[in-house]
N, C-alpha and C positions, 0 to 999 in steps of 0.2 A: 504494500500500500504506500502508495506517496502521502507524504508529511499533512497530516490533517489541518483541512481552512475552516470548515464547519463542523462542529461539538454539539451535541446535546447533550445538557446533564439535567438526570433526573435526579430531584433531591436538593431542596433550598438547606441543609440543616450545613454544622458545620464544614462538613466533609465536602459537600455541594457547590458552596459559596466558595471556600479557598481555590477550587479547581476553577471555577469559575473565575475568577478575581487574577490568579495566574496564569491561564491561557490569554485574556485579556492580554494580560502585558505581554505577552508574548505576540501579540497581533491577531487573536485566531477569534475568528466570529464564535460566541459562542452564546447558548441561551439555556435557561434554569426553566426546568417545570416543577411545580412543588404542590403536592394534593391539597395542602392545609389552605382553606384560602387564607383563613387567618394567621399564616405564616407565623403561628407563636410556638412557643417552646417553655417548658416546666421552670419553673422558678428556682430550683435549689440550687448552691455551686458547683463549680468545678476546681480543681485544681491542678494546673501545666507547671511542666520544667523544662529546662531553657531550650530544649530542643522546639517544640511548639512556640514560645516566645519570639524565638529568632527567625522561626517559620515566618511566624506573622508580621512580622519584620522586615521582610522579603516582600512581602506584600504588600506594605504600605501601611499597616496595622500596628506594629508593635507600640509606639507608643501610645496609641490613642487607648488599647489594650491594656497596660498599665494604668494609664490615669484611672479607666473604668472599675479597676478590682482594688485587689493591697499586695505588694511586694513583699513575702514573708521571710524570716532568717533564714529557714530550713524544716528539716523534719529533724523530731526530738522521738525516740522512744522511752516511755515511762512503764512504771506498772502501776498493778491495781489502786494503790492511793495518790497517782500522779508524781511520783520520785522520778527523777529523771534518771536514765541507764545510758540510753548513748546519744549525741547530739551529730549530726548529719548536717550541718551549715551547706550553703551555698556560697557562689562567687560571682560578686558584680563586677568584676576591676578589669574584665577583658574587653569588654564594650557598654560598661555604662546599664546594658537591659539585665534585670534580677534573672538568678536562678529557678526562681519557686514566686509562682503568680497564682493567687487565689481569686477568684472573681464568679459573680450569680450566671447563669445559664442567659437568661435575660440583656443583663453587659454584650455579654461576646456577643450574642444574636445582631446587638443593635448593630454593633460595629462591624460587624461582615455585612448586615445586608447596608448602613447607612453606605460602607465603601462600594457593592456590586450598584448599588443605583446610582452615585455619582458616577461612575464611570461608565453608564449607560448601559449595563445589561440586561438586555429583556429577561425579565421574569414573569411566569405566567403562573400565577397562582390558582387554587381549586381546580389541577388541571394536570393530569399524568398521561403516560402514552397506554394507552389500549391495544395495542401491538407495534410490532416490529419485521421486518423484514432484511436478515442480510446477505445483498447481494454480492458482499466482496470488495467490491472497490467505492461501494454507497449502502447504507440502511437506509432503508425505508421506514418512514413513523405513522404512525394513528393514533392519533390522541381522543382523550377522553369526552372531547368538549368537540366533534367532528372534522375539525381539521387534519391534518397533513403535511409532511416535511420528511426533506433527505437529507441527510447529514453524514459523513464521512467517518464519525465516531459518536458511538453511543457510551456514555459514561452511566452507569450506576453507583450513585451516591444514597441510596433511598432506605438504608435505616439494618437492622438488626435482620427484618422479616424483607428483606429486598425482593422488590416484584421481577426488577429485573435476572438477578440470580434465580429468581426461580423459574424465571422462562428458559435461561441459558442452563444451568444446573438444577432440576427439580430434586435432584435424590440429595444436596446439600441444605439439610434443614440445622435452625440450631438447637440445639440441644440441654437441659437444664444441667447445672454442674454438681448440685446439690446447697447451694450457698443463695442466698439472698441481700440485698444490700438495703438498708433504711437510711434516711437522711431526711432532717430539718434545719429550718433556718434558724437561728437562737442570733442574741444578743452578742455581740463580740466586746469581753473588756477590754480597757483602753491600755491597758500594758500586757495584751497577749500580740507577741511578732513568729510566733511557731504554729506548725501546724504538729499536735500530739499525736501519737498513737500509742495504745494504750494495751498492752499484751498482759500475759497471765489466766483471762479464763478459757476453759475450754471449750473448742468446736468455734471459737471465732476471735471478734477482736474489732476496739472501736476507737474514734480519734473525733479529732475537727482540725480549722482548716480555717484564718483570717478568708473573707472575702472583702468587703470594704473596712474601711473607719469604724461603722457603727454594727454591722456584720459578722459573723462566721456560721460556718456549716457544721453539723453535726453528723458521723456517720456509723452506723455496725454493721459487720457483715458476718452473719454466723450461719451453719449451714440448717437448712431448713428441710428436713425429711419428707420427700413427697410431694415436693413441689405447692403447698398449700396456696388458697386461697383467699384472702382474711376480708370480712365486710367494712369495707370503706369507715362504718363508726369504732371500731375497735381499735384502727391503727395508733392512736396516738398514744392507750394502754398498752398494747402488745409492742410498738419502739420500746419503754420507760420498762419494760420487764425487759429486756435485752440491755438494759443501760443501769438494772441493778447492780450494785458490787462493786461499783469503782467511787473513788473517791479524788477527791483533788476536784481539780475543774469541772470534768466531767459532770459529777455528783449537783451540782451545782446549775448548771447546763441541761440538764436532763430535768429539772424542776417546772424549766421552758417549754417543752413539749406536750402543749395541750389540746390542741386542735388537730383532730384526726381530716381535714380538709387539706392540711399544709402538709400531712406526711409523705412524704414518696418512698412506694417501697417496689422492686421491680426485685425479682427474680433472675441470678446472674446468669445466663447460657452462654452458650461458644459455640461456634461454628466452623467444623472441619471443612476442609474444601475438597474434591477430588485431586488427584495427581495431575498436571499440565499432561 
């Protein structure tokens, strides 16, 4: 195939937008379809190290990225009463951008798409393809909303359950690992710069994580037998019994978690892929 002029990427989320945002600079017509018309995305944090930082940075993003989160020292490991055991820092002195960038889902959202619509990328939102056709040297598209278009490469960027892997690969589904992940947003003190993690009990392990000034995220991932279910009112009980036993911050932090509407708790899978 000669060097791709037209790109479709399916999937406005993060993954979506940097492809997007860097084929751009590279000159290459390219355009976002994204189902959500509401193009929003879950409120709790995240947390990158300087490899995604500098990514974004590449792209025109890094610092805009920083202002929107809080640049943390590093990772600290503690135990159960919050002692500290080893301290993990980071290093800014090579180019000025942090190691360890905390920031809400919401942040990074703004700033990938405020950057793809300045620089004029069509994005077509409540709108994915319905099929595909590839000819080899052009895919053919059918989109959900009747239209049509040919493009030279079809990108799937479209999430965990990708429509497009499972057109190209149906027998690659993903799979639960046994583990679950919980997170809320708490209050962040004005003299926490670490993001903890908090080892000692068994079958999992919890921490948080600076996002802004006023911000941090809470998190536990312990393994969850059977893939369960839990009814949307019980989440904010069932976090706070995962977040008994520790002391220090934590203990503290877990008194916050009251609203079972703010909890997010997703079920962790993975995804094997077949052999090329």
């Amino acid at each position: 195939m000669t060097k791709a002029q037209k790109v479709l990427v399916v999937g406005g989320g993060v993954g979506g937008l940097a492809i997007a945002i860097g084929l751009h600079q590279q000159g290459i017509d390219v355009e976002v379809v994204e189902r959500d018309k509401d193009w929003k995305v879950y409120h709790v944090g995240i947390n990158v190290q300087a490899n995604f930082v500098r990514a974004l940075n590449v792209l025109g993003i890094g610092d805009k990225a920083v202002k929107a989160g809080y640049a943390y020292r590093g990772a600290r490991f503690v135990d159960m009463d919050g002692n500290v055991l080893q301290e993990l820092p980071g290093d800014t002195a090579v180019d000025a951008l942090p190691s360890d960038l905390g920031l809400t889902r919401p942040a990074l959202h703004k700033v990938l798409t405020e950057k793809t619509l300045e620089l004029g990328i069509p994005v077509r939102l409540g709108v994915t393809f319905e099929s595909f056709t590839d000819r080899g040297e052009a895919v053919d598209v059918t989109f959900t909303d009747g239209s049509v278009g040919t493009y030279d490469l079809v990108i799937g960027a479209d999430g965990n359950y990708s429509a497009v892997r499972n057109v190209l690969w149906p027998e690659a589904k993903p799979e639960y690992t046994d583990q679950g992940v919980w997170r809320y947003n708490v209050p962040r003190p004005k003299d926490l710069e670490w993001s903890d993690i908090y080892v000692g009990k068994p079958k999992g392990k919890v921490g948080y994580c600076p996002l802004t000034e006023e911000d941090m995220y809470i998190f536990a991932v312990f393994e969850e037998p059977g893939n369960p279910r839990f009814p949307k009112e019980t989440l904010a009980d069932e976090m706070r019994k995962r977040l008994e036993g520790y002391g220090g911050l934590m203990a503290e932090a877990a008194r916050h978690v009251t609203d079972p509407d703010l909890v997010v708790y997703r079920p962790l899978e993975a995804c094997i892929m077949p052999a090329p």
